[in-house]
C-alpha positions as a Python dict, from the first residue, in 0.01 Angstrom:
ca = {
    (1, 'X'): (0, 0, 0),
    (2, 'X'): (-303, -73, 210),
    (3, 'X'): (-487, -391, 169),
    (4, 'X'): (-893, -358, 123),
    (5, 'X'): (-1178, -624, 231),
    (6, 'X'): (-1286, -776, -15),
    (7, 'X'): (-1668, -665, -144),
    (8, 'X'): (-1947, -866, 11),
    (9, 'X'): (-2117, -1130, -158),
    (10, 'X'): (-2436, -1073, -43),
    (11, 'X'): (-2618, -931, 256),
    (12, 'X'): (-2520, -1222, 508),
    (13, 'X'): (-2181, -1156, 380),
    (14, 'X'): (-2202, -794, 474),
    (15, 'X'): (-2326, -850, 804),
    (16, 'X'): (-2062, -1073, 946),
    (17, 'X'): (-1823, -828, 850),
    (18, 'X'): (-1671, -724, 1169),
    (19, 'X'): (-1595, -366, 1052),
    (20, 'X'): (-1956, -338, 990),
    (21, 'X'): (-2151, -138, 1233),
    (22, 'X'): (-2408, -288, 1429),
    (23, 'X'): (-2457, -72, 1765),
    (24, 'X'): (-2653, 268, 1773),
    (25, 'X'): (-2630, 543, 1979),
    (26, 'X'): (-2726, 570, 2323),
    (27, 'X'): (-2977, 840, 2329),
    (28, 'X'): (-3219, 632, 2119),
    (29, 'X'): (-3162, 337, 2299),
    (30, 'X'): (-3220, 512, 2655),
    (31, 'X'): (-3561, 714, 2501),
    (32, 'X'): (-3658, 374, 2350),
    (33, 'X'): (-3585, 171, 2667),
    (34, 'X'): (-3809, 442, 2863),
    (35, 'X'): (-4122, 450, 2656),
    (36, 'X'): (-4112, 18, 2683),
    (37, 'X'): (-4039, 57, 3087),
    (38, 'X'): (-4366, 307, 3140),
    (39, 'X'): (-4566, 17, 2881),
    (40, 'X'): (-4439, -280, 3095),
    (41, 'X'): (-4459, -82, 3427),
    (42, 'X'): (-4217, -266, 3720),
    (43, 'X'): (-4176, -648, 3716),
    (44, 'X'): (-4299, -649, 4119),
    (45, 'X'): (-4624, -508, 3942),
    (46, 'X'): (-4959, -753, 3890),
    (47, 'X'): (-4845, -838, 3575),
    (48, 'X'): (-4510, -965, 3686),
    (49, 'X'): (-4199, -1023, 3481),
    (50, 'X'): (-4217, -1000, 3121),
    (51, 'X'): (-4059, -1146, 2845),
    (52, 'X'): (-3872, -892, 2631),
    (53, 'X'): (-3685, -1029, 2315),
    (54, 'X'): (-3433, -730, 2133),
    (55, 'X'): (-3453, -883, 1749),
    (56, 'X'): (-3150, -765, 1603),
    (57, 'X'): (-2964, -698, 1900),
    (58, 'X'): (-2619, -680, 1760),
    (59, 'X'): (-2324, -619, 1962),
    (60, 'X'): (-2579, -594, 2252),
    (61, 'X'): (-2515, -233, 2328),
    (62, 'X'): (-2866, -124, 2335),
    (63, 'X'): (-2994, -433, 2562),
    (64, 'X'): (-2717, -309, 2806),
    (65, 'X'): (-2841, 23, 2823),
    (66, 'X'): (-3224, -60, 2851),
    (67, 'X'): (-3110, -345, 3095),
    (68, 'X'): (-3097, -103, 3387),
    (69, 'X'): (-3422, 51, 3339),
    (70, 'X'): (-3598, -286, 3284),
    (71, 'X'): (-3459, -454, 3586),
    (72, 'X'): (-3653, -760, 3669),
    (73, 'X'): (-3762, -853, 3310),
    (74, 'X'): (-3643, -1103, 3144),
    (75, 'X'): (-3411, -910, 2795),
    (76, 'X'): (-3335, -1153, 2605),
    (77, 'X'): (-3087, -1070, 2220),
    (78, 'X'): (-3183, -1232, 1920),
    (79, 'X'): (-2937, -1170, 1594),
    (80, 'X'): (-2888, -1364, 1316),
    (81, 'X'): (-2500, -1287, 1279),
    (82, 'X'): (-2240, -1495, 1464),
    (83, 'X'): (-2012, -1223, 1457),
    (84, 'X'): (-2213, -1012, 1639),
    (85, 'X'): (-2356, -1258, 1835),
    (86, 'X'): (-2004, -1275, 1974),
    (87, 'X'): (-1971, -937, 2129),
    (88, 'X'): (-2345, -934, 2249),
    (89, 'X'): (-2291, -1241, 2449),
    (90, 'X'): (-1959, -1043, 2678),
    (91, 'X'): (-2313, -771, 2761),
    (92, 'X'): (-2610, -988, 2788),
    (93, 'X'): (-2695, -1314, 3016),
    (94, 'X'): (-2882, -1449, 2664),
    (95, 'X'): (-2857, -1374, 2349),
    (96, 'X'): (-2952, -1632, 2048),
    (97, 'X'): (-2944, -1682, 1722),
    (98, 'X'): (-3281, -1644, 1509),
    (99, 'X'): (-3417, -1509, 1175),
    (100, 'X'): (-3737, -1322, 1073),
    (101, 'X'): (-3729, -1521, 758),
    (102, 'X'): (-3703, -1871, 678),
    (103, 'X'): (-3798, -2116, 961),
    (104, 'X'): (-3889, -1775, 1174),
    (105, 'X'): (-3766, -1730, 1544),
    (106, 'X'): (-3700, -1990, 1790),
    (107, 'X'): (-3990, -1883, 2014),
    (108, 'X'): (-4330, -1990, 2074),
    (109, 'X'): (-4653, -1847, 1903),
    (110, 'X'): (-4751, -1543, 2230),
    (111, 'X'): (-4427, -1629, 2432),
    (112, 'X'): (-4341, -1286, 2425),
    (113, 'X'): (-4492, -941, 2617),
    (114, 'X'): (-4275, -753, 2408),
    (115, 'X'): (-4031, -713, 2112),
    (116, 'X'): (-3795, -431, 2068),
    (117, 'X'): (-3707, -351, 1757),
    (118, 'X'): (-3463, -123, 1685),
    (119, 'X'): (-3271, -44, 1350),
    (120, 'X'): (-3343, -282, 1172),
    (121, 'X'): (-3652, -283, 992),
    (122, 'X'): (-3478, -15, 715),
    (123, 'X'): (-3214, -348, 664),
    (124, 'X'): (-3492, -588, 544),
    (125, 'X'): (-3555, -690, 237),
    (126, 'X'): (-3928, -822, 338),
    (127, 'X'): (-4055, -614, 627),
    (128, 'X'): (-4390, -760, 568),
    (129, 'X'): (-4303, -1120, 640),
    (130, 'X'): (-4108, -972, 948),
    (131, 'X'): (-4350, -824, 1112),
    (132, 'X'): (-4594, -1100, 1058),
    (133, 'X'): (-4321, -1354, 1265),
    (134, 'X'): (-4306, -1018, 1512),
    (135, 'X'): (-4685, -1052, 1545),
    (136, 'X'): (-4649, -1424, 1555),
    (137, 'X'): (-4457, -1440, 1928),
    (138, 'X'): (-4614, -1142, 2093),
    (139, 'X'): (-4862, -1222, 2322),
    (140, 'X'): (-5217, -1047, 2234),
    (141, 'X'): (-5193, -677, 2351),
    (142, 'X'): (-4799, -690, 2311),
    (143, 'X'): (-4559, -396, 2273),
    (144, 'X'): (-4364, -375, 2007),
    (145, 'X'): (-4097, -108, 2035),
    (146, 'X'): (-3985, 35, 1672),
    (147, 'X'): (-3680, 253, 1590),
    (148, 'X'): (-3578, 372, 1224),
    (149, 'X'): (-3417, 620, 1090),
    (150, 'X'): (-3622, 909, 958),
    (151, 'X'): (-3645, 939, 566),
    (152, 'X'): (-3820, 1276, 620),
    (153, 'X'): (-3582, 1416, 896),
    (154, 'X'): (-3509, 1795, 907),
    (155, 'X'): (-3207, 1788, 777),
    (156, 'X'): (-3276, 1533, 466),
    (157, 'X'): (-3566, 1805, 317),
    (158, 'X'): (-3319, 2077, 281),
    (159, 'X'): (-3037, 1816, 117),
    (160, 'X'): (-3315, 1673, -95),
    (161, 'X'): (-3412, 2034, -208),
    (162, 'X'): (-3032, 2087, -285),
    (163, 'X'): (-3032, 1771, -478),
    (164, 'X'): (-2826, 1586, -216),
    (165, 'X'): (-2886, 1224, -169),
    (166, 'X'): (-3046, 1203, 227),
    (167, 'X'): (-2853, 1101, 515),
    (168, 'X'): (-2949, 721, 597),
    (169, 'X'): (-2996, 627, 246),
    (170, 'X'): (-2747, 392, 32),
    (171, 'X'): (-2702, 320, -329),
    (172, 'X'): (-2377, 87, -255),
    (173, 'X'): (-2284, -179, 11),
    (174, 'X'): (-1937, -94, -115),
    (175, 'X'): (-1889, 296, -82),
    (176, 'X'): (-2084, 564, 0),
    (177, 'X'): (-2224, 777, -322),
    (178, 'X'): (-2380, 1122, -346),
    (179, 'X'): (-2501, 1174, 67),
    (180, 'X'): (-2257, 1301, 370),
    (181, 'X'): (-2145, 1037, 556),
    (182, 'X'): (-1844, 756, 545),
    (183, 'X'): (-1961, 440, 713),
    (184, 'X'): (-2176, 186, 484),
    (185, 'X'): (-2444, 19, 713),
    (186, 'X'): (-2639, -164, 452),
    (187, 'X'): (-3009, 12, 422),
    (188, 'X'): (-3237, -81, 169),
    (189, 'X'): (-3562, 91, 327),
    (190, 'X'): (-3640, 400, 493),
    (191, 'X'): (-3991, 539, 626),
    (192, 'X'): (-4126, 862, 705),
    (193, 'X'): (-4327, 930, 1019),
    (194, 'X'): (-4678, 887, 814),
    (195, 'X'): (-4560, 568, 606),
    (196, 'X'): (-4432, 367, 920),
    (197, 'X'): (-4791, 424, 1117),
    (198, 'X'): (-4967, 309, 820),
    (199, 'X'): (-4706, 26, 761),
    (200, 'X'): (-4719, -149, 1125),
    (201, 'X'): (-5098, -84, 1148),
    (202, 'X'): (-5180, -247, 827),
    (203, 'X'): (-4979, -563, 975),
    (204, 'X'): (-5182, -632, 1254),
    (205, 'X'): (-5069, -370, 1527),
    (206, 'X'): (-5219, -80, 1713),
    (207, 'X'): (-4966, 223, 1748),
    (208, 'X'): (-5012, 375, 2032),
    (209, 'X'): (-4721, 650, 1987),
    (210, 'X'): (-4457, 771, 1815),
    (211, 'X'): (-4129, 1010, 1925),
    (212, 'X'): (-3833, 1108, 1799),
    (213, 'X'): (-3517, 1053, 1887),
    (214, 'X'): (-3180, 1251, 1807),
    (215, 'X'): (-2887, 1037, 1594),
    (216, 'X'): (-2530, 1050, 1716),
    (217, 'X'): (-2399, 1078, 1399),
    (218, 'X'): (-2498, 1466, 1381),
    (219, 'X'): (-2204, 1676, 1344),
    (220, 'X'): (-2172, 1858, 1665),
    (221, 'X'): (-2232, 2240, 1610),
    (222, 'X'): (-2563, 2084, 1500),
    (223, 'X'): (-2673, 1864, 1765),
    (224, 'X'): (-2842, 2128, 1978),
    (225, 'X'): (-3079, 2155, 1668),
    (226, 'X'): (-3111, 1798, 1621),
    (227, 'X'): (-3216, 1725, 1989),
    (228, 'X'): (-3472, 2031, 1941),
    (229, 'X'): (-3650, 1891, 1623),
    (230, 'X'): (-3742, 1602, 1831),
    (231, 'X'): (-4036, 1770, 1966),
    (232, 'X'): (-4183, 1673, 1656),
    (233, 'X'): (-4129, 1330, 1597),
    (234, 'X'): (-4202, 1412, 1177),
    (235, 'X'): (-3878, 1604, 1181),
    (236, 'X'): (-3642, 1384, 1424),
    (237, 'X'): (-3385, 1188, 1355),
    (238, 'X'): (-3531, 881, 1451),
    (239, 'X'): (-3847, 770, 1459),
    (240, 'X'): (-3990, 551, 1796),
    (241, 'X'): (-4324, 370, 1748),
    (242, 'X'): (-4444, 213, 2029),
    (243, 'X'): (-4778, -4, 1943),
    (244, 'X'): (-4959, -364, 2013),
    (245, 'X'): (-5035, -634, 1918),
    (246, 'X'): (-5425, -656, 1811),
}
């Protein structure tokens, strides 16, 4: 007989389970770390090295694979789990512990030219109050660099018309009900293309663009597809907003 975890207690609970997933695949994080590269431009430019903190860095994974393209600035993780805190420490020269809530981040009011952002916005229960402390330590004219999965992507309109619970969507931090899939990553929140432009620029920011990005999670007869829809960011996988600070 096979022993089980026990359920979580809560959502700090569920995040320093070790079996939960915190990384995300490397397409995203290679579009994501492009689009921020082209905003910074090289840190032997005018502007000089910038300050990048990745809020809710987890394992580190996705620092790693922007760190190449943004050689020179300073990429610094930010998590508030210990666990994976851990693993993102054997990948990045800094990473630190810090919360969007409570007594905020551990960083100056402007201190930072840029904040990436990625999956993790659809794991908050106050997005509001985060992106206020997001707002808080980016310089004037910052970039922040947002990735969520896509409520509305092309996929999740033909299993909502079949009466399919969407991909990215949970009901349980226990099991996954009603929606393909097997691994529980804890969402509470999920955004279409429309509701996260009107979301970040109704909390101070300026979006400048937004992409799409495929999800490695796709099966793989239909990836072709998947890497086609993002042409339109509306029907991608993943959504990638890049705006500033106001």
């Amino acid at each position: 007989m096979t022993a089980t975890a026990p359920p979580p207690k809560d959502l700090r609970d569920f995040y320093e389970n070790p079996a939960v997933p915190v990384a995300s695949g490397s397409a995203r994080s290679l579009r994501q770390a492009r689009m921020l590269a082209e905003a910074l431009g090289p840190a032997t430019g005018p502007a000089g090295p910038a300050t990048v903190l990745d809020i809710g860095c987890g394992d580190g994974t996705a620092a790693a694979t922007a760190a190449p393209l943004l050689a020179g600035h300073r990429l610094v993780g930010v998590d508030w789990s210990q666990d994976a805190l851990r693993r993102a420490r054997t990948r990045l020269p800094y990473a630190v512990r810090g919360e969007l809530t409570g007594g905020g981040l551990p960083f100056g009011t402007g201190s930072a030219d840029a904040v990436l952002f990625s999956e993790v916005i659809e794991h908050l229960v106050d997005p509001d109050a985060a992106l206020d402390e997001l707002r808080r330590v980016l310089r004037k004219g910052g970039h922040l660099m947002l990735s969520t999965p896509n409520l509305a992507a092309w996929y999740n309109r033909g299993l909502l018309l079949a009466g399919v619970q969407p991909v990215f969507s949970e009901v349980s931090l226990r099991a996954i009900h009603g929606r393909p899939g097997r691994e529980v990553v804890g969402h509470l929140r999920l955004y279409t293309a429309r509701a996260l432009g009107e979301f970040v620029a109704a909390s101070g920011f300026e979006v400048v663009r937004l992409r799409g990005a495929p999800f490695h999670g796709v099966p793989r007869p239909l990836r072709a597809l998947d890497r086609l829809a993002c042409a339109r960011a509306p029907l991608a996988s993943i959504l990638l907003l890049h705006a500033r600070r106001t």
